[in-house]
N, C-alpha and C positions, 0 to 999 in steps of 0.2 A: 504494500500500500504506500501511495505517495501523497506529500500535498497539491500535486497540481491534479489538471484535469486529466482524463484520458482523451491520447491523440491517436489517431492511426495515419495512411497514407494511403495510397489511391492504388496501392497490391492488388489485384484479383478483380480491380473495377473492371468491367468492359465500357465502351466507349465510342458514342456516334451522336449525332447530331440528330437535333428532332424540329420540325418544321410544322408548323399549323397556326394560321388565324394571320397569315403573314411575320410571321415572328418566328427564328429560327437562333435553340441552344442547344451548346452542348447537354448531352446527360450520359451518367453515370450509373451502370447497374449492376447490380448484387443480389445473391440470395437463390431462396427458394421458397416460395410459400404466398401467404396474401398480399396484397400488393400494398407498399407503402409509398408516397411520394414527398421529398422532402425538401424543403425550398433553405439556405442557407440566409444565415445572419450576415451582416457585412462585416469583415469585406468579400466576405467569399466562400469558396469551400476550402476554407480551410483547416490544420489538424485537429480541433477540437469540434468542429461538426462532423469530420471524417470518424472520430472517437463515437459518437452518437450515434450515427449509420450503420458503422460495423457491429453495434450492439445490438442494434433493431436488426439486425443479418443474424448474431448470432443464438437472438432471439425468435427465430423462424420466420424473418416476413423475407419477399422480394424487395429490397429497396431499389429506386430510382431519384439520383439527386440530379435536380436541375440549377446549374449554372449560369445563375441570373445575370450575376457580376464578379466583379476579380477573375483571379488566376487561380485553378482547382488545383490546390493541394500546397498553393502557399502560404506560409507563414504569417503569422497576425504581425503587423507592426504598425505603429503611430502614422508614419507619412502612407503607407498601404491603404490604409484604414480612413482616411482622409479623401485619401486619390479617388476611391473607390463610391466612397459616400456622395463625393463632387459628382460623378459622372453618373450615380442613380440618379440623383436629386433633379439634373434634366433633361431623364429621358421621357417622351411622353407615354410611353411604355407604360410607367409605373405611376405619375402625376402625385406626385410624394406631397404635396401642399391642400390637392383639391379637397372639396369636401363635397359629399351627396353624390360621389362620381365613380360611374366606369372608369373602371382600370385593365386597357388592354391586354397586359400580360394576363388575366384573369380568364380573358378568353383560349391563352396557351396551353395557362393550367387546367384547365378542362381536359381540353383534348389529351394531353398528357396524363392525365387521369384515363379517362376514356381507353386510351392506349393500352393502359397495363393492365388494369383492370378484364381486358380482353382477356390477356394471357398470362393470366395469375389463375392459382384456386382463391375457395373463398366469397363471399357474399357481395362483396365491392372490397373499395378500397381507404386506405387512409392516405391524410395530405396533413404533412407538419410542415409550417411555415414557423422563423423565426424572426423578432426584432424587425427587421425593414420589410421582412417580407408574410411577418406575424398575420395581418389581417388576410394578406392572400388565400391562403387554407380557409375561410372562413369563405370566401364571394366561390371560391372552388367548386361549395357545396352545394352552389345551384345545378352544379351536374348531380345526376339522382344514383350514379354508381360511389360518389362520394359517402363514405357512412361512419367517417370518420374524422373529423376537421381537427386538429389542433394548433393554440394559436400561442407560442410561446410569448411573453414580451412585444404584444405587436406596437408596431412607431408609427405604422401611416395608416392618416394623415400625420406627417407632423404635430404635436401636441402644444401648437404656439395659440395659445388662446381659450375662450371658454367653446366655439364653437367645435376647434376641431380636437380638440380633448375628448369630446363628445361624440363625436361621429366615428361612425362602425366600416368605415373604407368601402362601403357600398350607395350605390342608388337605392331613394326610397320603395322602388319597385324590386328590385336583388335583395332588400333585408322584409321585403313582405315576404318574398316566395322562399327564405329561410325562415321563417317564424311559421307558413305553414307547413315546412318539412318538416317543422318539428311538432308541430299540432296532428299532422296527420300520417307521417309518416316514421315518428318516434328518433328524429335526427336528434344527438345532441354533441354539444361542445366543449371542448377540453379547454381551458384559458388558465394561463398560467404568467405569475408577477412578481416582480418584490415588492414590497409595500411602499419604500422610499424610492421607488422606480417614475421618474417624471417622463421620462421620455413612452412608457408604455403606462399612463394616468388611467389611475382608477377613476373616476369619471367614465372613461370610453366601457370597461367592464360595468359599471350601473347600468351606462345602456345598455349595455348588454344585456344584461340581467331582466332591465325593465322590459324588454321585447320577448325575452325567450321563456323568461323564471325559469323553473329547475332541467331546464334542457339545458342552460350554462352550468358546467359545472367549473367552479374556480376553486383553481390552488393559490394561495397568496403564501407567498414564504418573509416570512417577518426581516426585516434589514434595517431596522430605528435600532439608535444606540445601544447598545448594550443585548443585541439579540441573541437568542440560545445557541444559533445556530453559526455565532460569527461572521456573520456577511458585515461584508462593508457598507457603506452609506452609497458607493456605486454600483451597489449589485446589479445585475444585468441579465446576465448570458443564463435562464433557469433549468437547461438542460444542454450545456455544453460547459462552457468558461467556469459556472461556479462548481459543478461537480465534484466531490470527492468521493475515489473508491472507497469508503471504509463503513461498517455498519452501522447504521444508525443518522448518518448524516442527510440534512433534509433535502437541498438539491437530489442526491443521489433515489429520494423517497419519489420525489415529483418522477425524476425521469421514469423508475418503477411503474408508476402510476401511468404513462404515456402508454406503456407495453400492455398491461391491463386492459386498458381502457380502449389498447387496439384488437386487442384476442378480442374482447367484449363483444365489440363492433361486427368485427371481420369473420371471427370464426364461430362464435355459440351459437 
């Protein structure tokens, strides 16, 4: 056991390019079993979401990671991490500011879902999105093979203000036809935070909350002074960067609970 997170490297990935909606990524596949889809934090895929992937692999799903942005399988660092955030922020692809809006790449993730979902066992599939791409997994599950969303830390919109603190990264007609997937089709959602987390604001989870009630289900991992669990006042990253392998520790609990809550979905 160590303090840092678990990383892995992109060993045994296969690797092709995927094209739909006009919009063309790399991805990366692994595994065997039901189909996971997994969008990375920024700046990329890099090793501590490769850490994540390979555990959802060694935990029986088929992963597919898609390469939204950055360089798959580099290293975190400050000016990376920067570069990378620059070049989401204006792509119209992703519209990181809008609020009450389509979001193109959401139309990729579909089909990318649709995709595996094909050729996976299993009932459908899941979609984890992290951080800049947290809300994605969410608009994903207007496709009806989606049955599994989870939304780690989502950022977009940006959380500059009272309105887009608020807003759920969809059109008011994309978060109706998720509220009745979950009235009639028994959809529900994983959302996951840290409590002193500004950039993924508890606000945007209320909404949540208000529209779905208990088809959200939320994990909050406490991160104010003095918390059990030692996070920082920056905690962030709730199923990659804060992880630690060792028993008991709560990142490590949340990520448990993703595995769970995908058997849940995918396989009972």
């Amino acid at each position: 056991m160590t303090d840092t997170a678990p990383v892995s490297d992109l060993t045994g990935w296969t690797h092709r390019p995927f094209t739909a909606a006009g919009i063309t990524h790399d991805c990366f596949e692994k595994g065997e079993g039901p189909g996971v889809v997994v969008m990375p934090e920024i700046p990329g895929i890099h090793p501590e979401v490769l850490g994540f992937a390979d555990h959802l692999v060694d935990q029986g799903f088929t992963v597919r990671l898609v390469s939204l942005y950055g360089v798959p399988g580099k290293a975190i660092s400050a000016g990376y991490a920067v570069s990378s955030m620059a070049k989401a922020c204006v792509s119209a692809e992703f519209r990181a500011l809008a609020v009450n809006a389509h979001r193109p790449v959401t139309d990729y993730l579909r089909a990318v879902s649709r995709d595996l979902a094909e050729r996976t066992p299993g009932k459908g599939v899941g979609v984890i999105g992290m951080c800049f791409s947290g809300g994605f997994a969410l608009a994903a599950a207007l496709e009806d093979v989606v049955l599994a969303p989870v939304m780690s830390q989502p950022s977009v919109p940006f959380p500059l203000g009272a309105t887009r603190k608020r807003d759920l990264g969809l059109t008011p007609a994309e978060a109706d036809r998720i509220v009745a997937r979950a009235k009639d089709e028994g959809l529900c959602v994983l959302g996951m935070r840290f409590s002193e987390d500004g950039m993924a604001p508890r606000d945007r989870f209320a909404a949540l909350r208000e529209r779905l009630g208990d088809a959200f289900e939320v994990i909050e991992l406490d991160s104010s002074p003095g918390n059990a669990g030692g996070f920082g006042k920056n905690a962030h990253s709730v199923i990659t960067g804060e992880v630690r392998d060792r028993p008991g520790h709560l990142a490590l609990g949340a990520r448990d609970r993703v595995v769970e809550f995908l058997r849940e979905r995918l396989t009972a």
